[in-house]
VOLO-123204 format. One record per residue: x, y, z of N, C-alpha, C, O in turn; residue number from 1; residue in three letters. Coordinates in nm, 2 decimals, m for minus. Example, Ala and Ser with C-alpha at 12.3 -4.5 7.8 and 13.67 -1.06 7.14 Angstrom:
REM residues 2
<koldo n_east="1.32" n_north="m0.57" n_up="0.78" ca_east="1.23" ca_north="m0.45" ca_up="0.78" c_east="1.32" c_north="m0.33" c_up="0.78" o_east="1.42" o_north="m0.33" o_up="0.85" seq="1" type="Ala"/>
<koldo n_east="1.28" n_north="m0.22" n_up="0.71" ca_east="1.37" ca_north="m0.11" ca_up="0.71" c_east="1.29" c_north="0.00" c_up="0.79" o_east="1.34" o_north="0.11" o_up="0.80" seq="2" type="Ser"/>
This chain:
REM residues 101
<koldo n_east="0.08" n_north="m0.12" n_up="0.00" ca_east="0.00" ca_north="0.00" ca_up="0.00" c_east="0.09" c_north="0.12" c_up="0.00" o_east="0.19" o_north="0.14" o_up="0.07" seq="1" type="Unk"/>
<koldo n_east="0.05" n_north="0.21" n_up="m0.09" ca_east="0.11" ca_north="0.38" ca_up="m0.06" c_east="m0.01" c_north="0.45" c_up="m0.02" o_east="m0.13" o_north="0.44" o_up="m0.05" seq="2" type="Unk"/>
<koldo n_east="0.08" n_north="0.51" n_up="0.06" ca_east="m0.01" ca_north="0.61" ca_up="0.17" c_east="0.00" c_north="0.74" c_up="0.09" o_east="0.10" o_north="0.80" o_up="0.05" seq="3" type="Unk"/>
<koldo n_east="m0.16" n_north="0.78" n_up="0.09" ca_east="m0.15" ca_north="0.92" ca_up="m0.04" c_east="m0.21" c_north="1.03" c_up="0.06" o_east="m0.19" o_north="1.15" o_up="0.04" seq="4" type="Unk"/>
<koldo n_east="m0.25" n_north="1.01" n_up="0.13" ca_east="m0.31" ca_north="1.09" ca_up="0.26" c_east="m0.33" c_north="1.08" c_up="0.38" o_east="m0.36" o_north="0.96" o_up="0.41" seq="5" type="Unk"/>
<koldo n_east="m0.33" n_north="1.16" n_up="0.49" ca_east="m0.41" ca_north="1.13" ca_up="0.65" c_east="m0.50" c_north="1.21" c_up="0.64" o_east="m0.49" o_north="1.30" o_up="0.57" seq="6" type="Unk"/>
<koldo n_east="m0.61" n_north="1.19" n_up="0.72" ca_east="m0.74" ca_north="1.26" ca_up="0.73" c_east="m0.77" c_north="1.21" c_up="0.89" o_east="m0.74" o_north="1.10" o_up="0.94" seq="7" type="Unk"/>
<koldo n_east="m0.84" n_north="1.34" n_up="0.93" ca_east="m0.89" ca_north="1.37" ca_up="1.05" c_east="m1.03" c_north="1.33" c_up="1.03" o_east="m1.10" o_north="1.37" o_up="0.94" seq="8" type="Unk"/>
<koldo n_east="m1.10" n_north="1.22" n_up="1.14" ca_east="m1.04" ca_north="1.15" ca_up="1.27" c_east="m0.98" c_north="1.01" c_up="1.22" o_east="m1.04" o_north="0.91" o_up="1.19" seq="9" type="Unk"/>
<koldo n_east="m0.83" n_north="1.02" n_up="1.23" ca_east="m0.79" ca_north="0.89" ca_up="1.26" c_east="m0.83" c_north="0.79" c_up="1.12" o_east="m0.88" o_north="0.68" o_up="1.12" seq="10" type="Unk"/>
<koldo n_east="m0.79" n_north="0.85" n_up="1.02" ca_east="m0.82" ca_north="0.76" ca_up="0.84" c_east="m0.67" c_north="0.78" c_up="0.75" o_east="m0.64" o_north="0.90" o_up="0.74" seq="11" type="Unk"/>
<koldo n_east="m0.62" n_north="0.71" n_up="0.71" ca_east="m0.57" ca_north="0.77" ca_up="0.61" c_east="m0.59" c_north="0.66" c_up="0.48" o_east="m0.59" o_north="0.53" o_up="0.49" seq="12" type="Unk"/>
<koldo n_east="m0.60" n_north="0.73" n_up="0.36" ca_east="m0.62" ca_north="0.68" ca_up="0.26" c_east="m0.45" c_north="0.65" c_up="0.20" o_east="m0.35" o_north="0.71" o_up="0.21" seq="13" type="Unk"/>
<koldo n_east="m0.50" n_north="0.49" n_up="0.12" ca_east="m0.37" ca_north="0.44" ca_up="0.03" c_east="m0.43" c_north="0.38" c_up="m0.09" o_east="m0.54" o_north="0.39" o_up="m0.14" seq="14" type="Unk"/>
<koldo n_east="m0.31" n_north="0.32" n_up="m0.15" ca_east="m0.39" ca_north="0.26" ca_up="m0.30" c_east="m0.29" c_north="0.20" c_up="m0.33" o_east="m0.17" o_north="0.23" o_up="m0.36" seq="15" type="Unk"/>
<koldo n_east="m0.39" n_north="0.07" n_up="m0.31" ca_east="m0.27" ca_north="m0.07" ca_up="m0.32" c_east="m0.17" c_north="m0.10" c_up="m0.42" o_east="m0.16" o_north="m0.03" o_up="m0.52" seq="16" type="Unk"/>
<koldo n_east="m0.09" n_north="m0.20" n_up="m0.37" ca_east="0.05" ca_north="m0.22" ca_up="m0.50" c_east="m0.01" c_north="m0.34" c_up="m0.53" o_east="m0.08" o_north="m0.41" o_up="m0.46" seq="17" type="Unk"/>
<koldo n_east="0.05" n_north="m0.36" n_up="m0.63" ca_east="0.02" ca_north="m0.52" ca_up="m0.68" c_east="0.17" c_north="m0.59" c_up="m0.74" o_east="0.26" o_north="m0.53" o_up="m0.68" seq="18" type="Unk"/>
<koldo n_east="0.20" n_north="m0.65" n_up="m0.80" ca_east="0.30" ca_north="m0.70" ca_up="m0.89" c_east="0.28" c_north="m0.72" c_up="m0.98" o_east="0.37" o_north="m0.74" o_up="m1.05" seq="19" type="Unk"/>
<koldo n_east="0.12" n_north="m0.73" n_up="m1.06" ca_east="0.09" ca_north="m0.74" ca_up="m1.15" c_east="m0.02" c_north="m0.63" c_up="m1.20" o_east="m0.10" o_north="m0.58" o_up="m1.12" seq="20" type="Unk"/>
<koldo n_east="m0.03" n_north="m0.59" n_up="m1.32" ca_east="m0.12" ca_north="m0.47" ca_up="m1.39" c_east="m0.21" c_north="m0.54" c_up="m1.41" o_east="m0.23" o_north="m0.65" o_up="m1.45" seq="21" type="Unk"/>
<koldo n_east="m0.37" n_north="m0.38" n_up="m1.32" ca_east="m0.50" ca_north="m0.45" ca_up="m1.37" c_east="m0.55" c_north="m0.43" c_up="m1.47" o_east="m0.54" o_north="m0.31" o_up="m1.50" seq="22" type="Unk"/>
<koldo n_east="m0.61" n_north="m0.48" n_up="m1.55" ca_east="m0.63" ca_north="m0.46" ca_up="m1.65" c_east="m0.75" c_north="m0.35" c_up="m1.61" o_east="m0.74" o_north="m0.25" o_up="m1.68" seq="23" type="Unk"/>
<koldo n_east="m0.82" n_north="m0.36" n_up="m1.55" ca_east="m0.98" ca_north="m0.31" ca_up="m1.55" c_east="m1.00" c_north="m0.16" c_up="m1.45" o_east="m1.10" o_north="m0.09" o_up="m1.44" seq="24" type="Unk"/>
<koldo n_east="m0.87" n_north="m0.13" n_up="m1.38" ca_east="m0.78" ca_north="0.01" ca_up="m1.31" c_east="m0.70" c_north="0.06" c_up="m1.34" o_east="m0.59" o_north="0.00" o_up="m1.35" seq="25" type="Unk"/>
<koldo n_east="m0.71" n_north="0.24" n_up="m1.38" ca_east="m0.56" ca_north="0.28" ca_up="m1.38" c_east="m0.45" c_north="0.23" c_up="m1.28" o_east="m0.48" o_north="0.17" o_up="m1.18" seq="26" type="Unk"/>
<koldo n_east="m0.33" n_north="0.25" n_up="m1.31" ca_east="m0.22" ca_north="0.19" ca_up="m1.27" c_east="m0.09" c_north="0.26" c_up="m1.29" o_east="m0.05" o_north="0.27" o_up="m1.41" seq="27" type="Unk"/>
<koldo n_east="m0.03" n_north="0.31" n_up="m1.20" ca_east="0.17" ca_north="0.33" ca_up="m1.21" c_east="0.21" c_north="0.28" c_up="m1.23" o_east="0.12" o_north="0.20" o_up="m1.24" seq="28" type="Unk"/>
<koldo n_east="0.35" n_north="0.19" n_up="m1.29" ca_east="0.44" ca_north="0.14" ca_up="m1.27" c_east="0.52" c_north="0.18" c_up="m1.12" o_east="0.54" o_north="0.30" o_up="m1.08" seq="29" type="Unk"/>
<koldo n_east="0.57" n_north="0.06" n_up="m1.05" ca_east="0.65" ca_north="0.13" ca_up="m0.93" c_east="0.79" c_north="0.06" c_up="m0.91" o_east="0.79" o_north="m0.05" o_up="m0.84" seq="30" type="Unk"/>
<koldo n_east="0.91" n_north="0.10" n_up="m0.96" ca_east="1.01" ca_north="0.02" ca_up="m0.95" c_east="1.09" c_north="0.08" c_up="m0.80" o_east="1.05" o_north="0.18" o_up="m0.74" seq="31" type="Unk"/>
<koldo n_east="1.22" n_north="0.01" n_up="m0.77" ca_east="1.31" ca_north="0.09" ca_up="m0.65" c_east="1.36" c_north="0.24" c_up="m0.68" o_east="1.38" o_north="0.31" o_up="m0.59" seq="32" type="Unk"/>
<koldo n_east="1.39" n_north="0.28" n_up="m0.83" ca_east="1.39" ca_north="0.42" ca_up="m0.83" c_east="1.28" c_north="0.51" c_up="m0.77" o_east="1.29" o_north="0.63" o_up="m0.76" seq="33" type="Unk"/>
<koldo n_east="1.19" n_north="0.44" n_up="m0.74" ca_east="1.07" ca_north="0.58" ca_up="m0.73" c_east="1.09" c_north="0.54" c_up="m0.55" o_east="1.02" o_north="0.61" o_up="m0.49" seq="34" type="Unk"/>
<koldo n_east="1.17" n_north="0.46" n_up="m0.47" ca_east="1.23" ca_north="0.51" ca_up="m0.32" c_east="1.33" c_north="0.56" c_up="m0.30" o_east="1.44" o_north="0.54" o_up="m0.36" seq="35" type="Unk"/>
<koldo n_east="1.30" n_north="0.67" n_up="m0.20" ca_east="1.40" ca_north="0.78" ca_up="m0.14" c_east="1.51" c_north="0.66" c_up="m0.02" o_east="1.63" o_north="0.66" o_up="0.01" seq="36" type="Unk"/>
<koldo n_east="1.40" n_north="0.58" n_up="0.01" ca_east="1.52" ca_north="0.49" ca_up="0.10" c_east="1.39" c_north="0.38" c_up="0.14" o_east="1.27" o_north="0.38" o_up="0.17" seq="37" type="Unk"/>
<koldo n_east="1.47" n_north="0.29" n_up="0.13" ca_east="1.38" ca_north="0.16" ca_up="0.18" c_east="1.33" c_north="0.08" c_up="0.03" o_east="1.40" o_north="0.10" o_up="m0.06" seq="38" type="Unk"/>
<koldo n_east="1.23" n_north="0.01" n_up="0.02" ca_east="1.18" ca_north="m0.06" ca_up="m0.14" c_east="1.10" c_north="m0.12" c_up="m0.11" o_east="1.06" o_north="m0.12" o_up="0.01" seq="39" type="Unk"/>
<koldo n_east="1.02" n_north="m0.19" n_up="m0.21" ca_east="0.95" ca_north="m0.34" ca_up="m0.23" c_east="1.03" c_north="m0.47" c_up="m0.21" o_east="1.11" o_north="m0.47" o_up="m0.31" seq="40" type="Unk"/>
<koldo n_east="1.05" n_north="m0.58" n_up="m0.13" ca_east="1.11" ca_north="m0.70" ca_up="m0.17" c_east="1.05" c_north="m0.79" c_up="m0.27" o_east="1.06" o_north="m0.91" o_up="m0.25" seq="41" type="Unk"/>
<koldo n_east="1.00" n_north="m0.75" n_up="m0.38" ca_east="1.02" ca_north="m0.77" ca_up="m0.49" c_east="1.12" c_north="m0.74" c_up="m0.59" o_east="1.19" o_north="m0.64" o_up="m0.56" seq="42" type="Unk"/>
<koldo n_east="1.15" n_north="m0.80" n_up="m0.72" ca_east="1.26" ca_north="m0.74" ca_up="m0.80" c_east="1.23" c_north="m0.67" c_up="m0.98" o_east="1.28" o_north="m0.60" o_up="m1.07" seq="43" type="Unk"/>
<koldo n_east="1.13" n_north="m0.73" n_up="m0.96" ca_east="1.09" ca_north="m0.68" ca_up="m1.06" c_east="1.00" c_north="m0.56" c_up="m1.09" o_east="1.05" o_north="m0.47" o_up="m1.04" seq="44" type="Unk"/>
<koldo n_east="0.87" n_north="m0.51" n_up="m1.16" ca_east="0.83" ca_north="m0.41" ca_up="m1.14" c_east="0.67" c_north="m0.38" c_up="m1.10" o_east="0.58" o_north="m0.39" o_up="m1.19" seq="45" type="Unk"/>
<koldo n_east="0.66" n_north="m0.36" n_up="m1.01" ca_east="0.53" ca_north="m0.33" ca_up="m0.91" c_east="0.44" c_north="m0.22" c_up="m0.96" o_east="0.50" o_north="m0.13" o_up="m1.01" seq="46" type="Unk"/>
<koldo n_east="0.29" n_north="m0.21" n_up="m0.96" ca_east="0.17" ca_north="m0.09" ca_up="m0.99" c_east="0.12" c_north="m0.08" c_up="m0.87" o_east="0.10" o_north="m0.16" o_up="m0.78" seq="47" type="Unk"/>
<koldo n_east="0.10" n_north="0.05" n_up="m0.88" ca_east="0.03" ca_north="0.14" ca_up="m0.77" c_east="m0.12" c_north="0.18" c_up="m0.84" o_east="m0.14" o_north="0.26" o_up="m0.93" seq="48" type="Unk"/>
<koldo n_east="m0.20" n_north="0.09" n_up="m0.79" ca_east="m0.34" ca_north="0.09" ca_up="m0.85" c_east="m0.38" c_north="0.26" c_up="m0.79" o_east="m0.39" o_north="0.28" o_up="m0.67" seq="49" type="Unk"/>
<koldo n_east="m0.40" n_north="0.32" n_up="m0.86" ca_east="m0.44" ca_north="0.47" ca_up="m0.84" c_east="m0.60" c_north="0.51" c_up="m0.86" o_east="m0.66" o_north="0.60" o_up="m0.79" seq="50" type="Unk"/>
<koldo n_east="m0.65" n_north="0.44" n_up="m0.93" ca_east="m0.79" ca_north="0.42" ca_up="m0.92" c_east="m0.87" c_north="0.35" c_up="m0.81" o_east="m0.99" o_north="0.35" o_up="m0.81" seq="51" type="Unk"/>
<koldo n_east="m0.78" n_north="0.27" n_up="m0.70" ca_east="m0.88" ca_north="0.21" ca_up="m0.58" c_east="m0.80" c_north="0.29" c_up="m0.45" o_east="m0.69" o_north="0.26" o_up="m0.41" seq="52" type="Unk"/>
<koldo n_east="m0.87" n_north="0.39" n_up="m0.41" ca_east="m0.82" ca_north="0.43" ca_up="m0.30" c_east="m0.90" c_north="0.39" c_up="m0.16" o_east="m1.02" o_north="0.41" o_up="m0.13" seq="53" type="Unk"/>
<koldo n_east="m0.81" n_north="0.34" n_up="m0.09" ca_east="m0.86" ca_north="0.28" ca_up="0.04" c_east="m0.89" c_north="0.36" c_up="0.14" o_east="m0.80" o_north="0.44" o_up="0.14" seq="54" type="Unk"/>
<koldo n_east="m0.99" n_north="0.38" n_up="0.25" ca_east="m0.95" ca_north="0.41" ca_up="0.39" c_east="m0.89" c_north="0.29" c_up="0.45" o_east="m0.91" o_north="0.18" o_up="0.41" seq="55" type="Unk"/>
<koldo n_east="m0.81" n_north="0.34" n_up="0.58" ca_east="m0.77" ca_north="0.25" ca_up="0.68" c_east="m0.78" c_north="0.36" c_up="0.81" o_east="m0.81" o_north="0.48" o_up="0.81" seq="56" type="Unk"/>
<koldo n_east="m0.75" n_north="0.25" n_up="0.92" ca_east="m0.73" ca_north="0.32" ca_up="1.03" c_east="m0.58" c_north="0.32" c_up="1.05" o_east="m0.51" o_north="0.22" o_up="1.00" seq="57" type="Unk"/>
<koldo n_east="m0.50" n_north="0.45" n_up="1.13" ca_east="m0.38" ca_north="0.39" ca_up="1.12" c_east="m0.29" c_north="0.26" c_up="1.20" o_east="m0.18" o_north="0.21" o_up="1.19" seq="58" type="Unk"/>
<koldo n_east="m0.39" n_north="0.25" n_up="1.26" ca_east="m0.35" ca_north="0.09" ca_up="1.38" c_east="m0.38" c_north="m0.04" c_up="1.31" o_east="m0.39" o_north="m0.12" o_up="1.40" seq="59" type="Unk"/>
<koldo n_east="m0.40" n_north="m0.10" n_up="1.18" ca_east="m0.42" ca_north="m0.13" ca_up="1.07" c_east="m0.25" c_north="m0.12" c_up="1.02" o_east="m0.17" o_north="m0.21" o_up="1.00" seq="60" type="Unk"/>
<koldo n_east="m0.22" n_north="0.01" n_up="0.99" ca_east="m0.09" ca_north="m0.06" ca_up="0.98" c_east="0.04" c_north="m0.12" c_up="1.04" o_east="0.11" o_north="m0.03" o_up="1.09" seq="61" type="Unk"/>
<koldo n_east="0.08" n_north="m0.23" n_up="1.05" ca_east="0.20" ca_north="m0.28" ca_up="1.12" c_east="0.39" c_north="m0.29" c_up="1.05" o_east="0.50" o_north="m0.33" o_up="1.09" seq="62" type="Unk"/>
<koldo n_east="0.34" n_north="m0.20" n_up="0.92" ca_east="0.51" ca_north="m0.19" ca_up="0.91" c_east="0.54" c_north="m0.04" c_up="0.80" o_east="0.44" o_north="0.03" o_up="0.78" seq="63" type="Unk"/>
<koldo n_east="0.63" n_north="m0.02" n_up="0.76" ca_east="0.66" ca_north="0.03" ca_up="0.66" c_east="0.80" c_north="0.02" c_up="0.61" o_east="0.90" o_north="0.03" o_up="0.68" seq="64" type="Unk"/>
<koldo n_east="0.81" n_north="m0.02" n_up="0.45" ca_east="0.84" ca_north="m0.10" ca_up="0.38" c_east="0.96" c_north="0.01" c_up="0.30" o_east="1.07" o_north="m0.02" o_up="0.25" seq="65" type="Unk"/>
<koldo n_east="0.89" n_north="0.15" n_up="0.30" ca_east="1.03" ca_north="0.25" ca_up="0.28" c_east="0.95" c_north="0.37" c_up="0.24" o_east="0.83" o_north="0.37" o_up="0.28" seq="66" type="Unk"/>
<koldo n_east="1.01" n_north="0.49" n_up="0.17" ca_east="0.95" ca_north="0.59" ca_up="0.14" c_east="1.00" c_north="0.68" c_up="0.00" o_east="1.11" o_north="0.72" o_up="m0.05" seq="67" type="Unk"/>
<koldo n_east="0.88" n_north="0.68" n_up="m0.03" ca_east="0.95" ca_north="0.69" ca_up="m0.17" c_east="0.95" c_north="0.82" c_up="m0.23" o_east="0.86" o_north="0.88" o_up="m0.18" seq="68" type="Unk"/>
<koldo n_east="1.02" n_north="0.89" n_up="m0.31" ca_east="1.07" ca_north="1.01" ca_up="m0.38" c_east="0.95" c_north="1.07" c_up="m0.33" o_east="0.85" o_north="1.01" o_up="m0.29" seq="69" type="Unk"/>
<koldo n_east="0.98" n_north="1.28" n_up="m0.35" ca_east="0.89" ca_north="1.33" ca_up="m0.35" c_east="0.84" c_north="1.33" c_up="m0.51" o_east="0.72" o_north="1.30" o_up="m0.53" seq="70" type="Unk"/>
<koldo n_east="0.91" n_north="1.35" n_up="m0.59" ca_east="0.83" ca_north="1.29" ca_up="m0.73" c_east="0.75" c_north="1.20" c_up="m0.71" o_east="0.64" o_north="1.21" o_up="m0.66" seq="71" type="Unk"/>
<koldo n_east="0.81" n_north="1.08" n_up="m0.75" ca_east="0.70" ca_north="0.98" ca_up="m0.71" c_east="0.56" c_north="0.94" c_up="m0.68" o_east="0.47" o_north="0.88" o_up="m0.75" seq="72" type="Unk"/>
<koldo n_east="0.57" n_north="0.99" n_up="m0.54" ca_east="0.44" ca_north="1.06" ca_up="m0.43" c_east="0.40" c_north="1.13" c_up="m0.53" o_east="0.28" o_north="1.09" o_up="m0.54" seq="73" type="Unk"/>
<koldo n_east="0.42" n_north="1.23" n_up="m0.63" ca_east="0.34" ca_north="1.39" ca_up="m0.66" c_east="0.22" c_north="1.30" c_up="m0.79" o_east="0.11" o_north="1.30" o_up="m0.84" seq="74" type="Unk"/>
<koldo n_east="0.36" n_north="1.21" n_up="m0.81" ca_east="0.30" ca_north="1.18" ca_up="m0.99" c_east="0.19" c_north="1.09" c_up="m0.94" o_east="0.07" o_north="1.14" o_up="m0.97" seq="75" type="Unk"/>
<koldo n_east="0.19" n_north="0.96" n_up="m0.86" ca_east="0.08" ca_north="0.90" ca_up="m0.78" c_east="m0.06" c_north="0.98" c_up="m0.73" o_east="m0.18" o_north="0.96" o_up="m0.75" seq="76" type="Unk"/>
<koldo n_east="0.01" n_north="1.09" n_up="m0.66" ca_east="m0.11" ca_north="1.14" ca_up="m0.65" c_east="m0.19" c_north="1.23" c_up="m0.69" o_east="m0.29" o_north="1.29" o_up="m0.65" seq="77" type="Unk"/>
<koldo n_east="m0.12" n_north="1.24" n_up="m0.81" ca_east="m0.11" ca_north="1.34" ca_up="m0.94" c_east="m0.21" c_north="1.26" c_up="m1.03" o_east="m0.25" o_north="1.32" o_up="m1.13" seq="78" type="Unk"/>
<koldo n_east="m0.26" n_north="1.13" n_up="m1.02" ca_east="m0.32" ca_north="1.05" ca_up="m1.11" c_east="m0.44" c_north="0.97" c_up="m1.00" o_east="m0.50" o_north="0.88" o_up="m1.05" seq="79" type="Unk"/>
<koldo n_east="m0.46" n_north="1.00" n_up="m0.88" ca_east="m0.60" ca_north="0.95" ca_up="m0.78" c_east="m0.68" c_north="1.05" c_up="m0.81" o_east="m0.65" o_north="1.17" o_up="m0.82" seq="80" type="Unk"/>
<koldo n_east="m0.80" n_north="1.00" n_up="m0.82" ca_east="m0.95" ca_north="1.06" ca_up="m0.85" c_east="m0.97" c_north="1.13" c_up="m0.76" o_east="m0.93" o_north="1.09" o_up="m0.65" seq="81" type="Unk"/>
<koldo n_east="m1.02" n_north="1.26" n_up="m0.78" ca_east="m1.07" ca_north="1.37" ca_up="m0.65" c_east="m1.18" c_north="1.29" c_up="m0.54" o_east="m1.21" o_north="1.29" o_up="m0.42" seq="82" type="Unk"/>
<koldo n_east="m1.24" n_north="1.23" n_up="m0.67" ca_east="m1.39" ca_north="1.21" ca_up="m0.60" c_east="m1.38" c_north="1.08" c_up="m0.53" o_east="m1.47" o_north="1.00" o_up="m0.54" seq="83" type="Unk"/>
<koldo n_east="m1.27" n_north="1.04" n_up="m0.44" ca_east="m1.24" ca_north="0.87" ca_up="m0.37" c_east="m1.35" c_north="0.93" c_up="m0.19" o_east="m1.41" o_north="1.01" o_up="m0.11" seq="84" type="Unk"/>
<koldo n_east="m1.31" n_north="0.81" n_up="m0.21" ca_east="m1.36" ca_north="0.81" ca_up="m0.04" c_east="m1.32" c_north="0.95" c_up="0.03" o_east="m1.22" o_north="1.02" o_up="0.00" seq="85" type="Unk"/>
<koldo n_east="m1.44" n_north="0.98" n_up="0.13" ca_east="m1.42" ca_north="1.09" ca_up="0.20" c_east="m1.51" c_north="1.06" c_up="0.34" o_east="m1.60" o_north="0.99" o_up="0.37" seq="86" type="Unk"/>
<koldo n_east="m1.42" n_north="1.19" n_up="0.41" ca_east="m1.46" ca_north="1.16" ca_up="0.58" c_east="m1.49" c_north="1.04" c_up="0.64" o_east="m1.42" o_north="0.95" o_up="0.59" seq="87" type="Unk"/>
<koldo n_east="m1.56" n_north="1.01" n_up="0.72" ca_east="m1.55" ca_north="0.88" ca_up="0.77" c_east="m1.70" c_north="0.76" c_up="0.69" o_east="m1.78" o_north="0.70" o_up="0.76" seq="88" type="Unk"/>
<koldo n_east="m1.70" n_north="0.75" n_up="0.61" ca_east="m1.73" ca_north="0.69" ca_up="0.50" c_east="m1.65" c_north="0.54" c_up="0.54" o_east="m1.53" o_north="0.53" o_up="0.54" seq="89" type="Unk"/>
<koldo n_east="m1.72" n_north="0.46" n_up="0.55" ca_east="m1.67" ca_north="0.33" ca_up="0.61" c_east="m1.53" c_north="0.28" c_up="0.51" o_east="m1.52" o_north="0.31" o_up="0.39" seq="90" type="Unk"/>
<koldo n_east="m1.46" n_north="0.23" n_up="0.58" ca_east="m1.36" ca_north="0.20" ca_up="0.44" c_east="m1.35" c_north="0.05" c_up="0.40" o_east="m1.38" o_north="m0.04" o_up="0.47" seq="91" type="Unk"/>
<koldo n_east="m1.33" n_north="0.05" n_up="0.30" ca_east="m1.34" ca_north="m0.04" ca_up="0.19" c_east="m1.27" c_north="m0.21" c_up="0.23" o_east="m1.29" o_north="m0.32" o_up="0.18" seq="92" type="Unk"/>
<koldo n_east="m1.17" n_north="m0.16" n_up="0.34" ca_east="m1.10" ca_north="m0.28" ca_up="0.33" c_east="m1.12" c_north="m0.36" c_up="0.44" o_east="m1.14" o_north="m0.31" o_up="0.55" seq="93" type="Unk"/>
<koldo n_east="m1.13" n_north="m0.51" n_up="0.41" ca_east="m1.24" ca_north="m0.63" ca_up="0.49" c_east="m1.11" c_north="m0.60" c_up="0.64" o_east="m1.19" o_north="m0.66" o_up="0.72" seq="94" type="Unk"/>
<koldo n_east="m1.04" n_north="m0.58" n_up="0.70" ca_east="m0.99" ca_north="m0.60" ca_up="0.81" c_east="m0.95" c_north="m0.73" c_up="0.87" o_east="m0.92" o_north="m0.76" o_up="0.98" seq="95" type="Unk"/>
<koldo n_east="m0.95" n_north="m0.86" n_up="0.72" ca_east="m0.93" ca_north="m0.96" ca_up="0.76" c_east="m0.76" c_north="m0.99" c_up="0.74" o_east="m0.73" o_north="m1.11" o_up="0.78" seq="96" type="Unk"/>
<koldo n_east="m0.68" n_north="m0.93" n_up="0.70" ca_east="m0.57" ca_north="m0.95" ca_up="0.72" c_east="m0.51" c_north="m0.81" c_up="0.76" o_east="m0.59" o_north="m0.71" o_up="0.75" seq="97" type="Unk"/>
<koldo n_east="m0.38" n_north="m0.79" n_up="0.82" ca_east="m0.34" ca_north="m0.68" ca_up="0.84" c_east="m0.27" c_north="m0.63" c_up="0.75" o_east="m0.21" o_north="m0.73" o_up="0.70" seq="98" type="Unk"/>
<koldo n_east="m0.22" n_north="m0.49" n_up="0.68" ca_east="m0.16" ca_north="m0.46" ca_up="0.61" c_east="m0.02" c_north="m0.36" c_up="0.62" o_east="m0.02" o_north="m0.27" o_up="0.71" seq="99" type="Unk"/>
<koldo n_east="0.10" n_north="m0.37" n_up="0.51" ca_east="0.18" ca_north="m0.23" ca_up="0.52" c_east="0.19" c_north="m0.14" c_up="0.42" o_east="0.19" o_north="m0.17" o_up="0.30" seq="100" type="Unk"/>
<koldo n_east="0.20" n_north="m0.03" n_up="0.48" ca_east="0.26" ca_north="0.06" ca_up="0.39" c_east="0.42" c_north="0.10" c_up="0.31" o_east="0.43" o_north="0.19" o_up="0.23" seq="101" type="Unk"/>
Protein backbone atom coordinates (compact mmCIF):
# COMPACT_ATOMS: atom_id res chain seq x y z
CA UNK A 1 0.00 0.00 0.00
CA UNK A 2 1.13 3.85 -0.57
CA UNK A 3 -0.09 6.13 1.66
CA UNK A 4 -1.45 9.17 -0.44
CA UNK A 5 -3.08 10.92 2.62
CA UNK A 6 -4.10 11.27 6.54
CA UNK A 7 -7.44 12.57 7.28
CA UNK A 8 -8.85 13.67 10.54
CA UNK A 9 -10.40 11.46 12.71
CA UNK A 10 -7.93 8.95 12.59
CA UNK A 11 -8.17 7.61 8.40
CA UNK A 12 -5.65 7.65 6.12
CA UNK A 13 -6.22 6.83 2.62
CA UNK A 14 -3.69 4.44 0.27
CA UNK A 15 -3.95 2.56 -3.00
CA UNK A 16 -2.73 -0.74 -3.15
CA UNK A 17 0.45 -2.15 -5.02
CA UNK A 18 0.16 -5.21 -6.79
CA UNK A 19 2.96 -7.02 -8.92
CA UNK A 20 0.88 -7.41 -11.50
CA UNK A 21 -1.20 -4.67 -13.90
CA UNK A 22 -4.98 -4.55 -13.65
CA UNK A 23 -6.28 -4.58 -16.50
CA UNK A 24 -9.84 -3.08 -15.45
CA UNK A 25 -7.81 0.11 -13.15
CA UNK A 26 -5.56 2.83 -13.78
CA UNK A 27 -2.22 1.86 -12.69
CA UNK A 28 1.68 3.27 -12.05
CA UNK A 29 4.40 1.43 -12.74
CA UNK A 30 6.53 1.29 -9.32
CA UNK A 31 10.15 0.16 -9.53
CA UNK A 32 13.10 0.92 -6.45
CA UNK A 33 13.90 4.20 -8.30
CA UNK A 34 10.67 5.77 -7.30
CA UNK A 35 12.32 5.15 -3.16
CA UNK A 36 13.97 7.82 -1.41
CA UNK A 37 15.16 4.95 0.95
CA UNK A 38 13.84 1.64 1.77
CA UNK A 39 11.85 -0.62 -1.38
CA UNK A 40 9.54 -3.41 -2.25
CA UNK A 41 11.13 -6.99 -1.70
CA UNK A 42 10.21 -7.72 -4.90
CA UNK A 43 12.56 -7.45 -8.00
CA UNK A 44 10.89 -6.75 -10.58
CA UNK A 45 8.27 -4.06 -11.35
CA UNK A 46 5.30 -3.32 -9.06
CA UNK A 47 1.74 -0.93 -9.92
CA UNK A 48 0.28 1.41 -7.68
CA UNK A 49 -3.40 0.92 -8.55
CA UNK A 50 -4.44 4.69 -8.44
CA UNK A 51 -7.93 4.18 -9.21
CA UNK A 52 -8.76 2.06 -5.78
CA UNK A 53 -8.19 4.28 -3.03
CA UNK A 54 -8.64 2.77 0.38
CA UNK A 55 -9.53 4.11 3.90
CA UNK A 56 -7.67 2.49 6.77
CA UNK A 57 -7.25 3.18 10.28
CA UNK A 58 -3.78 3.87 11.17
CA UNK A 59 -3.47 0.87 13.77
CA UNK A 60 -4.17 -1.30 10.71
CA UNK A 61 -0.88 -0.65 9.77
CA UNK A 62 2.05 -2.85 11.21
CA UNK A 63 5.09 -1.89 9.10
CA UNK A 64 6.60 0.29 6.65
CA UNK A 65 8.43 -1.03 3.79
CA UNK A 66 10.29 2.46 2.79
CA UNK A 67 9.55 5.89 1.41
CA UNK A 68 9.45 6.94 -1.67
CA UNK A 69 10.67 10.09 -3.81
CA UNK A 70 8.85 13.30 -3.53
CA UNK A 71 8.28 12.92 -7.30
CA UNK A 72 6.99 9.76 -7.10
CA UNK A 73 4.45 10.64 -4.32
CA UNK A 74 3.35 13.88 -6.62
CA UNK A 75 2.96 11.81 -9.86
CA UNK A 76 0.81 8.99 -7.79
CA UNK A 77 -1.14 11.41 -6.47
CA UNK A 78 -1.07 13.39 -9.43
CA UNK A 79 -3.20 10.46 -11.08
CA UNK A 80 -6.04 9.54 -7.83
CA UNK A 81 -9.46 10.61 -8.54
CA UNK A 82 -10.71 13.69 -6.52
CA UNK A 83 -13.86 12.13 -5.99
CA UNK A 84 -12.37 8.68 -3.74
CA UNK A 85 -13.56 8.07 -0.43
CA UNK A 86 -14.25 10.87 2.02
CA UNK A 87 -14.61 11.59 5.81
CA UNK A 88 -15.47 8.85 7.67
CA UNK A 89 -17.32 6.90 5.02
CA UNK A 90 -16.75 3.31 6.12
CA UNK A 91 -13.56 2.02 4.43
CA UNK A 92 -13.43 -0.36 1.88
CA UNK A 93 -10.99 -2.77 3.32
CA UNK A 94 -12.36 -6.27 4.93
CA UNK A 95 -9.91 -6.04 8.11
CA UNK A 96 -9.27 -9.60 7.56
CA UNK A 97 -5.72 -9.54 7.20
CA UNK A 98 -3.44 -6.77 8.37
CA UNK A 99 -1.57 -4.63 6.09
CA UNK A 100 1.76 -2.34 5.23
CA UNK A 101 2.57 0.60 3.89
Amino acid sequence: MVVIRTEEPGTIRVCPVSSKAPNDAPCLPLTIDDFETGGLDLFSESYVMTGRVLALRPADVIGKKGRLTGESLAEITGHVPAGGPKGNEPAKYSGRSRTRR
